[in-house]
C-alpha positions as CSV (number, residue, x, y, z in Angstrom):
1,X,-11.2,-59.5,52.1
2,X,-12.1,-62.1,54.9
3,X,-12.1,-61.3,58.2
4,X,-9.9,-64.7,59.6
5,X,-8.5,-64.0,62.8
6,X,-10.1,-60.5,63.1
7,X,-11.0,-60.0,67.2
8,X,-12.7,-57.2,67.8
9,X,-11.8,-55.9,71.3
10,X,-13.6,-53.2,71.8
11,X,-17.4,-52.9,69.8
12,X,-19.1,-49.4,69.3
13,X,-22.9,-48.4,68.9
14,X,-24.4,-45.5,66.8
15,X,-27.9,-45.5,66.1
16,X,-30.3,-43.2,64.3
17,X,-31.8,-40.3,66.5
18,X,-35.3,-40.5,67.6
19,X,-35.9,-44.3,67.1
20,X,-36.6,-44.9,70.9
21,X,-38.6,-48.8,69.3
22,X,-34.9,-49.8,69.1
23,X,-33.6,-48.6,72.5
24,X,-34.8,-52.5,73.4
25,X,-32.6,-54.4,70.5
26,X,-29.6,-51.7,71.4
27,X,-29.7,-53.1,75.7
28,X,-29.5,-56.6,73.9
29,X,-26.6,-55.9,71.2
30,X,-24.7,-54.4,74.8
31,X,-25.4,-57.5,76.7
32,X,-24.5,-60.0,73.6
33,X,-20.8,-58.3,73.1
34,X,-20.3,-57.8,76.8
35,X,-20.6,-61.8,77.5
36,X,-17.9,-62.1,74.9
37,X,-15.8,-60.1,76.5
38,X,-15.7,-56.7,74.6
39,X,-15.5,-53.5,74.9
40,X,-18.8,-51.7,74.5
41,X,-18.5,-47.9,73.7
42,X,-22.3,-46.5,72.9
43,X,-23.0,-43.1,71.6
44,X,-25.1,-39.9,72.9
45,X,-28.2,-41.7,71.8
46,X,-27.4,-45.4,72.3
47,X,-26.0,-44.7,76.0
48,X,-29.1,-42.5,77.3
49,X,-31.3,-45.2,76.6
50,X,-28.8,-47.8,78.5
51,X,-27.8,-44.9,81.4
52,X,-24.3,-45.1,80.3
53,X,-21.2,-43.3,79.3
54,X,-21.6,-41.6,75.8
55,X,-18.7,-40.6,73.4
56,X,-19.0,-38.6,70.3
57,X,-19.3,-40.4,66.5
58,X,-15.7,-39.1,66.1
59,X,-14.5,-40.7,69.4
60,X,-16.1,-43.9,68.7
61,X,-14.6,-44.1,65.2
62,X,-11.1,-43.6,67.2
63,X,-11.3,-46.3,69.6
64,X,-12.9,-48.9,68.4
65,X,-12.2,-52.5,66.6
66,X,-15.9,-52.6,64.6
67,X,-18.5,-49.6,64.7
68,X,-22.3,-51.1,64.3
69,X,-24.5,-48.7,62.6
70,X,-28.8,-48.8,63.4
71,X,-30.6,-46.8,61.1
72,X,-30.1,-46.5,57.4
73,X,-28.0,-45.6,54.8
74,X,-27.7,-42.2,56.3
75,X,-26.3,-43.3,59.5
76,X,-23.8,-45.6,58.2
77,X,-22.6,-42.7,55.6
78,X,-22.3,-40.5,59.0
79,X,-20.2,-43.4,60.5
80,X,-18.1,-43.4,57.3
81,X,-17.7,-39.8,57.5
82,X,-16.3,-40.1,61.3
83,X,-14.0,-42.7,60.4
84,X,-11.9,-40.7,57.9
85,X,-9.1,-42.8,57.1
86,X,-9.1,-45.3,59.9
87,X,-9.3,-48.5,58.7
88,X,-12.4,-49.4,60.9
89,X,-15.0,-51.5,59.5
90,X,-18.6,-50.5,59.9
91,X,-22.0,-52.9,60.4
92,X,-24.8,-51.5,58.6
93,X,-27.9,-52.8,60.3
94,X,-31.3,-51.6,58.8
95,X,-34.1,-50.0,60.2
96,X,-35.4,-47.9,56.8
97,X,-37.1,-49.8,53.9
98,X,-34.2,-49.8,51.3
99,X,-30.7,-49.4,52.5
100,X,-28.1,-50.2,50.1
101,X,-25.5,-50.0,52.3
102,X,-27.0,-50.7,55.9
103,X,-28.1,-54.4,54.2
104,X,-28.5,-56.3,57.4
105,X,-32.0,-56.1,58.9
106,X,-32.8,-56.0,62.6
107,X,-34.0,-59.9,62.8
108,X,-30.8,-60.6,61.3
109,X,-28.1,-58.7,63.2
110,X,-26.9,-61.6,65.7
111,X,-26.8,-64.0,63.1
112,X,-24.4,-61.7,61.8
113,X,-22.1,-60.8,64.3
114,X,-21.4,-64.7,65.1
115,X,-20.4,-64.8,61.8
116,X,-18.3,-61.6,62.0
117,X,-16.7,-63.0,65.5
118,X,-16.1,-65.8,63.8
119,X,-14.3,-65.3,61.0
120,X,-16.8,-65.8,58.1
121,X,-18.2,-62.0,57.3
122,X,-16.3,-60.7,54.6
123,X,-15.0,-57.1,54.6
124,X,-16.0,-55.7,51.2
125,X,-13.8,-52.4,50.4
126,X,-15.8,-49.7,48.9
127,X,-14.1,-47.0,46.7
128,X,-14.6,-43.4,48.0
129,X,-13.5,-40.3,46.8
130,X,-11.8,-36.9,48.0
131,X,-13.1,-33.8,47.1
132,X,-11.5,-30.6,47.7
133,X,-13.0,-27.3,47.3
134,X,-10.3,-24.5,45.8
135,X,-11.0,-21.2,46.1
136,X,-8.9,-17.9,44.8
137,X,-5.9,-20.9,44.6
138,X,-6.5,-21.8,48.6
139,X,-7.9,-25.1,49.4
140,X,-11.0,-24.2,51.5
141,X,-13.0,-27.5,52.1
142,X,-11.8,-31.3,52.1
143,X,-13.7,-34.4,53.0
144,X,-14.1,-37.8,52.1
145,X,-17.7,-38.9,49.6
146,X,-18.5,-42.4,50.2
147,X,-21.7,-42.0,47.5
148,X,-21.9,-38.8,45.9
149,X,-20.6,-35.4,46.0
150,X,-23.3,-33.2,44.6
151,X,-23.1,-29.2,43.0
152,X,-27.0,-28.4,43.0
153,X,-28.6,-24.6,42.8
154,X,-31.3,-23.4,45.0
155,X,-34.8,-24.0,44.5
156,X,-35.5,-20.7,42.6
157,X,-32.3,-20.5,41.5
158,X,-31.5,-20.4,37.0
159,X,-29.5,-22.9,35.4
160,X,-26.1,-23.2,36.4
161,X,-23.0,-23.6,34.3
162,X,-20.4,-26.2,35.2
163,X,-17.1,-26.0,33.2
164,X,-15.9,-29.9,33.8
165,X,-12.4,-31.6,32.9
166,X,-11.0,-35.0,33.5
167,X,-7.2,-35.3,33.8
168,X,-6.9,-31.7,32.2
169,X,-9.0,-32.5,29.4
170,X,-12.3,-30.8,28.6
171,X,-15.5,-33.1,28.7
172,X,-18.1,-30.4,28.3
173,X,-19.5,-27.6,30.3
174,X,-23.0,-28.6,31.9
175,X,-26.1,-26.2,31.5
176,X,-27.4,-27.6,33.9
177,X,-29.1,-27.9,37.6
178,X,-26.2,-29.4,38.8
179,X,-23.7,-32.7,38.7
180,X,-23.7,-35.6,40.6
181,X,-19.9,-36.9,40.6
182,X,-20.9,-40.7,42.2
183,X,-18.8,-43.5,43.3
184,X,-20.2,-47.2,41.9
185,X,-21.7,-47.4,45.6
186,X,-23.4,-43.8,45.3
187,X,-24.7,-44.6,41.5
188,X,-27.7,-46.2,43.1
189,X,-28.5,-43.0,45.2
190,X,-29.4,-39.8,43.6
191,X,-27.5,-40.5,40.1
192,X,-29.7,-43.2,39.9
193,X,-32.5,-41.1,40.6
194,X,-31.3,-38.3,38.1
195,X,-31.1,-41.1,34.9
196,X,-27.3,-42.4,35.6
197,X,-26.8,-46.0,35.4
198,X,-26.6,-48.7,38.2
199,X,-23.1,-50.0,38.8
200,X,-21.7,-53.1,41.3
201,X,-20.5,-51.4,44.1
202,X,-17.1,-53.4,44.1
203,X,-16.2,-51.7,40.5
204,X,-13.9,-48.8,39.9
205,X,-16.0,-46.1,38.5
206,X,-16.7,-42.2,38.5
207,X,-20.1,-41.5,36.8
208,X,-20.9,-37.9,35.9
209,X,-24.8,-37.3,35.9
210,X,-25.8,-33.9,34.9
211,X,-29.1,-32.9,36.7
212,X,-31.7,-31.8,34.3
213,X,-29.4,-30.8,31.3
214,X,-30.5,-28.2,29.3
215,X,-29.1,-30.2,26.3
216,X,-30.5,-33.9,26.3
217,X,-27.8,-35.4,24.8
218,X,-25.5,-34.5,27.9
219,X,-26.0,-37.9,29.4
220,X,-24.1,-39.3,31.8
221,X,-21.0,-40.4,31.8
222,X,-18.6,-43.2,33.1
223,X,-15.4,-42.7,33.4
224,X,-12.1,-44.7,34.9
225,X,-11.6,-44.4,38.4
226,X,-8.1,-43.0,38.0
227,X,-9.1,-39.9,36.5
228,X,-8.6,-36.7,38.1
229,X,-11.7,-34.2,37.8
230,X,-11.8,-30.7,38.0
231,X,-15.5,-28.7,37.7
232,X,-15.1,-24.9,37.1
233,X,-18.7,-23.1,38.5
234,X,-18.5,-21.1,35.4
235,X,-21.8,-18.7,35.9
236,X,-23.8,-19.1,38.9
237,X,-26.8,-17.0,37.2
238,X,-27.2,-15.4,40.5
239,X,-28.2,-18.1,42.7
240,X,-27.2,-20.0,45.7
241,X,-25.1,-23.0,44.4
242,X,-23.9,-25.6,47.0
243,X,-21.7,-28.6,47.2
244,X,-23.3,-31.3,49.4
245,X,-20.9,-34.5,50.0
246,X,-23.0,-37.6,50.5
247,X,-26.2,-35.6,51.8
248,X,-24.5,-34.3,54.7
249,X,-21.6,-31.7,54.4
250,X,-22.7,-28.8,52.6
251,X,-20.8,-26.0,51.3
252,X,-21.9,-22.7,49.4
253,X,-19.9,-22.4,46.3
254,X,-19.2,-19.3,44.6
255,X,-18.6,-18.2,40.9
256,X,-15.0,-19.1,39.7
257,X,-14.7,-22.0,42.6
258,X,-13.1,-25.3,42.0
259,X,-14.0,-28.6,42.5
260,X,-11.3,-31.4,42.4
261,X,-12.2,-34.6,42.7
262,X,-10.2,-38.0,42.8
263,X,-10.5,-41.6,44.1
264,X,-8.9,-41.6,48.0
265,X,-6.2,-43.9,48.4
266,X,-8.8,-44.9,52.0
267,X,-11.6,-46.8,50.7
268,X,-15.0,-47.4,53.3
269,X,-14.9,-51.1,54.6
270,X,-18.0,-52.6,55.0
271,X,-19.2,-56.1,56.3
272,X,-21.0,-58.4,54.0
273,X,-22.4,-61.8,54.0
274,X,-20.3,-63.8,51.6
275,X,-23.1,-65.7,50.6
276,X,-25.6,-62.9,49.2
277,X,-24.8,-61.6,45.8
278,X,-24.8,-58.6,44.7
279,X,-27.9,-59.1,42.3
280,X,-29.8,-60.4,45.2
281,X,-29.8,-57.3,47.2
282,X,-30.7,-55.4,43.8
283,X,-33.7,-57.3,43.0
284,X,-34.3,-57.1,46.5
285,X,-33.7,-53.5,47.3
286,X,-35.6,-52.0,43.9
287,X,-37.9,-54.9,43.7
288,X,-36.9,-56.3,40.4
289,X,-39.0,-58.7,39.0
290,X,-42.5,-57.5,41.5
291,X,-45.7,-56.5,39.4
């Protein structure tokens, strides 16, 4: 999707806590949109290094045209967490080392916004999916997973056991650590990390990844994004079991739980350079090709 005839009227700035070496590049992204005319709105962080008026995450997401997000991956996944379902695209500006998401580096963020005032970023639509926690037949938890939404036992917890269907019908139950239930864009987080495969971020995916299977040939899996799937915690063994969505929102899980998950009809919008492929940032990002 190109941004032609996009104006963004009003800008917001969320940065990555306790990074005070960019409160410097933050009082020049404020000056740069303000002599075009637009809106600034900064965060908690972001506005006590300028002396300014601070709104929440939740109220930036609200009231502004384009959010810009300084930090990493984890701070634009924040961002796309406070969004929801607005249809507000986000700026991932990089500060980390790899950053699959936030792709644009420091040096190269006002080369990018005069191409995103201009008409010549491109607004690449990520697929995300909504996950919903059922308890005793009573939805108890709902958000939004942008990479990943995780079911993962303590540290000194046993195996647990993961009952797991797609559109009603039975895959398998997982004897397992856990299951990663990741989006293309999440397959090169922690799936990728747990043996799951590496998919383009603009295809229309759900990957299963069990997490240290007790059976070896429970490999993950790829399935369409239109299935519907439905992971039964079967037998906890005893232990703590959580469900973490994209690192950040955690919930304990108990035996007999439910967790339903299906592509959102709200998918994340993020800006891209039209010109770097896809491949690029992978060689680039997992340095393919290095010795």
């Amino acid at each position: 999707m190109i941004l032609s005839g996009v104006q963004f009227h009003s800008v917001g700035i969320c940065v990555k806590p306790d990074q005070p070496q960019v409160a410097e590049r933050v009082a020049e992204l404020e000056e740069w949109l303000r002599k075009r005319g637009v809106e600034v709105l900064l965060d908690p962080q972001a506005a006590s290094w300028l002396g300014q008026p601070a709104l929440s995450l939740d109220e930036l997401a609200g009231r502004v045209d384009l959010l810009i997000c300084l930090g990493g991956d984890g701070t634009l996944l924040s961002a796309a967490r406070a969004v929801g379902e607005r249809p507000v695209p986000l700026l991932g500006v990089n500060l980390g080392t790899l950053g699959f998401l936030a792709e644009t580096s420091s040096d190269q963020l006002f080369d990018a916004l005069e191409q995103a005032f201009s008409g010549r970023l491109v607004v690449a639509l990520r697929m995300r999916l909504d996950v919903v926690v059922v308890r005793g037949g009573r939805e108890i938890e709902r958000c939004l997973a942008l990479n990943d939404a995780v079911i993962g036992k303590s540290t000194l917890s046993r195996m647990i056991d993961l009952e797991t269907r797609a559109d009603g019908a039975f895959v398998t139950t997982y004897h397992s650590d856990g299951l990663i239930v990741a989006t293309p864009t999440g397959s090169s987080a922690y799936s990728l990390s747990a043996g799951g495969p590496l998919l383009l971020p603009e295809g229309e995916s759900i990957v299963l990844t069990p997490i240290c299977p007790h059976t070896l040939t429970q490999r993950p899996l790829v399935l369409p994004d239109r299935c519907r799937i439905e992971i039964l915690v079967l037998d906890t063994r005893g232990g703590d079991v959580h469900l973490t969505v994209d690192g950040q929102v955690g919930v304990r899980l108990e035996q007999g739980d439910r967790v339903r998950v299906a592509r959102s009809d709200h998918p994340a919008r993020l800006l891209v350079s039209p010109g770097r492929s896809r491949f690029a940032v992978m060689r680039e990002k997992l340095r393919w090709g290095e010795r």
